[in-house]
C-alpha positions in Angstrom: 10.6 4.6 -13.1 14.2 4.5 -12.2 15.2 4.7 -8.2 17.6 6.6 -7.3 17.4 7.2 -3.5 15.5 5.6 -0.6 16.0 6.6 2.9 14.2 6.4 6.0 12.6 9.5 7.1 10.5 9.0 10.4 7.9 6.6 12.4 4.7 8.4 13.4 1.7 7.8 15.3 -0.2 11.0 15.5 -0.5 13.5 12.3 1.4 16.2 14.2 4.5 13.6 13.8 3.5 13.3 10.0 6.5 14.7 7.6 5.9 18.6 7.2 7.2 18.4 3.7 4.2 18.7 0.7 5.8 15.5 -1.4 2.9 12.9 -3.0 2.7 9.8 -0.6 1.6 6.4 -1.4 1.0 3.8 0.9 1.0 0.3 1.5 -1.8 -1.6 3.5 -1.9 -5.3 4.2 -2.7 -7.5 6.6 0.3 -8.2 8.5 2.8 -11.0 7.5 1.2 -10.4 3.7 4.8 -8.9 2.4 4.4 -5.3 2.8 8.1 -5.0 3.8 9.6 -7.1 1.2 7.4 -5.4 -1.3 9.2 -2.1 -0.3 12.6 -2.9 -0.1 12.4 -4.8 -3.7 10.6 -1.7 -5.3 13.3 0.8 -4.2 16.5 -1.6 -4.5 17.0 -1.4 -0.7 17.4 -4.9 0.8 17.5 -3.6 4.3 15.5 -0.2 4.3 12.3 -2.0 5.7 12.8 -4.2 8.5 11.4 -7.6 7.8 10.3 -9.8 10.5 9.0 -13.8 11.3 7.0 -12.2 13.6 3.4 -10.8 12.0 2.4 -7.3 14.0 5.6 -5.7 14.3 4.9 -2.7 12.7 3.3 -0.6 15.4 3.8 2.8 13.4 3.2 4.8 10.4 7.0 4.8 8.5 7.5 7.2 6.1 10.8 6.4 3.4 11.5 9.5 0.6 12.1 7.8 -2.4 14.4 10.1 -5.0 13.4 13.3 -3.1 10.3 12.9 -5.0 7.7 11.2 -3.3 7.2 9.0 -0.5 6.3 5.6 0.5 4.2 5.3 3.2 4.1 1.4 5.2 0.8 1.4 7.4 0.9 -0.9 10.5 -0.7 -4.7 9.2 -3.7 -5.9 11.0 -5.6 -8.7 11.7 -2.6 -10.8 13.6 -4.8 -12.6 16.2 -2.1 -12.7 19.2 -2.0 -8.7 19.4 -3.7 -7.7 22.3 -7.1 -6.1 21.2 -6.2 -2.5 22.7 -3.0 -2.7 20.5 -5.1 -3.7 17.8 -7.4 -0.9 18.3 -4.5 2.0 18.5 -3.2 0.2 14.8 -6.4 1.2 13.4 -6.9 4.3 14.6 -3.7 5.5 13.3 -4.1 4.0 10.0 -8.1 5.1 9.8 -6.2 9.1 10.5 -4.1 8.7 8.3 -6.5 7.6 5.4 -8.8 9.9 5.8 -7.3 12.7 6.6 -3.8 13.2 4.9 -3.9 15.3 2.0 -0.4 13.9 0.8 -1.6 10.9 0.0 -2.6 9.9 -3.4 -2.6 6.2 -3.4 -2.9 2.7 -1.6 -1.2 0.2 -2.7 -3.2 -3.1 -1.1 -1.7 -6.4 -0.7 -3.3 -10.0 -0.8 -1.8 -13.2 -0.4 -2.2 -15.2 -3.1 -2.8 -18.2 -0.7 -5.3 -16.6 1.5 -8.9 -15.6 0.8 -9.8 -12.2 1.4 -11.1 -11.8 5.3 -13.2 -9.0 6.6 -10.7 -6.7 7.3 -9.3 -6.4 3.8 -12.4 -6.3 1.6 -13.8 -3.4 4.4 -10.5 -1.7 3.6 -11.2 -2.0 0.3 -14.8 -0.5 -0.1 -13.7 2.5 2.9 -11.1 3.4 0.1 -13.6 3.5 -2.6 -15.9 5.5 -0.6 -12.8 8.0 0.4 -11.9 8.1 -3.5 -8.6 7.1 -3.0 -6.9 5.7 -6.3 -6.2 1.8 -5.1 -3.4 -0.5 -6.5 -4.5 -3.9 -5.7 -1.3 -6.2 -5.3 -1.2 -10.0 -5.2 2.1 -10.6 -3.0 4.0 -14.5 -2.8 3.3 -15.8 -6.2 6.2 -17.8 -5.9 4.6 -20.1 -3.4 2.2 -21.0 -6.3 2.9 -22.6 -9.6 1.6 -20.8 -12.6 -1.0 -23.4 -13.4 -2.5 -22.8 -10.6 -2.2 -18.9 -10.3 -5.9 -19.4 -12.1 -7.0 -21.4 -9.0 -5.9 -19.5 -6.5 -7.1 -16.1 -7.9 -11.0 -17.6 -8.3 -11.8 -16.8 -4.7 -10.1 -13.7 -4.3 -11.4 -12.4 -7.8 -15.1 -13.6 -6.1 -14.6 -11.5 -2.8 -13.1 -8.5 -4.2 -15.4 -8.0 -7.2 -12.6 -6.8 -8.7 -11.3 -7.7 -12.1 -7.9 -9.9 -12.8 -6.4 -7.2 -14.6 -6.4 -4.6 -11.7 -4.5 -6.8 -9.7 -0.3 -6.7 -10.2 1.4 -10.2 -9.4 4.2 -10.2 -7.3 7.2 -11.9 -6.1 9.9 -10.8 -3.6 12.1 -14.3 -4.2 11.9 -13.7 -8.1 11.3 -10.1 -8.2 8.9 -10.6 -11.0 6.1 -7.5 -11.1 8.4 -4.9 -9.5 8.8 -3.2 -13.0 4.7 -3.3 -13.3 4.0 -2.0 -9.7 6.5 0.8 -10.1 4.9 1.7 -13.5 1.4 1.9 -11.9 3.2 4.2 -9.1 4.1 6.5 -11.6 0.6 6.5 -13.3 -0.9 7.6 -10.0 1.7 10.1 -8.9 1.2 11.6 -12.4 -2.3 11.8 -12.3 -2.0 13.5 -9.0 0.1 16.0 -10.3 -2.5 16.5 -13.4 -5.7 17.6 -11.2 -3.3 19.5 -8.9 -2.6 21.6 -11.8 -6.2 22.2 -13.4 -8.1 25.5 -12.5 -10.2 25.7 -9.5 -14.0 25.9 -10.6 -15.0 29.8 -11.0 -18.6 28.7 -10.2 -19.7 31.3 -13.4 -21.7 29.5 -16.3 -20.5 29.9 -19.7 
C-alpha cells in the first residue's frame, strides 16, 4: 500500500461528532503509552500528524485522520494509566465501548502490546469483547527495539500464554527502526479489501434453491 495523503479530520466524543462520510475505518486500541501514536505517524509517513506525548492518557478523544481519501484511521483514547482520575477513566471507556460497538464504518482494530509488558486485564477483555463483536483484529507487538532479537522468543512466551493467540497473528514493530510498517500496512489492506468483498455480495433472498 502506497500513502499518499494523511490529514487530520476531527476529535469526537459522542457519535453525532463521528465523520458523516461512509469511508472504511480502522482503529487503533492500546493501553496508553503502548505506541499508538508513533505507530500512526510511521504507517502514513507523517512525523507530526499524531501528537506524541511523555505523558500516558493524553488522548481524551476519538481522532479520526483520512488516509489517501480512501479510508480512515481511527486512534481510540489508551486506558489503563493509573493517575487518570477514575471518572475520566470511565468517560474513555465509554466512548471507546460506543464506538466499537456501534460504528458501522469500522472494519478493523488494530491492537497494540508492549513487547515488555504482560497482557493486563484490560487488554485481553478488549480482546475477547472484539471476538464476540466479530470485529477482524490485527494484533500488534509495538517497541521491539527495546529488545534484542534473542530474546524476542522470551519476551513473547507470556504474552503468546495470555492471549491464546498464535505468534504468527501478531506483526512486530518498531517506530525507531521502522521495521514491520510494510507488514502492518499490508494486513490493512487485507482487511479493507475483505470489507469491500462482503459489502459487495447479495443480500440473502431467504428462498431455497
Amino acid at each position: 500500500m502506497q500513502i499518499k495523503s494523511a490529514e487530520f479530520i476531527k476529535g469526537a466524543a459522542r457519535p453525532e461528532g463521528y465523520p458523516s462520510d461512509n469511508l472504511p475505518e480502522i482503529a487503533f486500541a492500546g493501553r496508553s503509552n503502548v505506541g499508538k501514536s508513533s505507530l500512526i505517524n510511521v504507517l502514513v509517513n507523517r512525523r507530526g500528524l499524531v501528537r506524541t506525548s511523555a505523558t500516558p492518557g493524553r488522548t481524551q478523544m476519538l481522532n479520526f485522520f483520512s488516509v489517501n481519501e480512501q479510508f480512515t484511521l481511527v486512534d481510540l483514547p489508551g486506558f489503563g494509566f493509573a493517575k487518570v482520575p477514575l471518572a475520566v477513566k470511565k468517560d474513555w471507556g465509554i466512548m471507546a465501548r460506543t464506538y466499537l460497538e456501534n460504528r458501522a464504518n469500522l472494519k478493523a482494530v488494530i491492537l497494540l502490546f508492549d513487547i515488555r509488558r504482560v497482557p493486563r486485564d484490560e487488554e485481553l477483555q478488549l480482546l475477547d469483547w472484539l471476538e464476540e463483536l466479530d470485529i477482524p483484529t490485527i494484533p500488534v507487538i509495538t517497541k521491539v527495539d527495546k529488545v534484542s532479537r534473542n530474546r524476542r522468543g522470551a519476551q513473547m512466551r507470556p504474552i503468546l500464554e495470555a492471549t491464546g493467540l498464535p505468534q504468527e497473528a501478531f506483526s512486530f514493530f518498531s517506530a525507531l527502526t521502522r521495521e514491520g510498517r510494510e507488514d502492518i500496512l499490508q494486513r490493512i489492506e487485507v482487511a479493507l479489501a475483505c470489507a469491500e468483498s462482503d459489502a459487495e455480495l447479495p443480500a440473502d433472498s431467504g428462498e431455497e434453491v
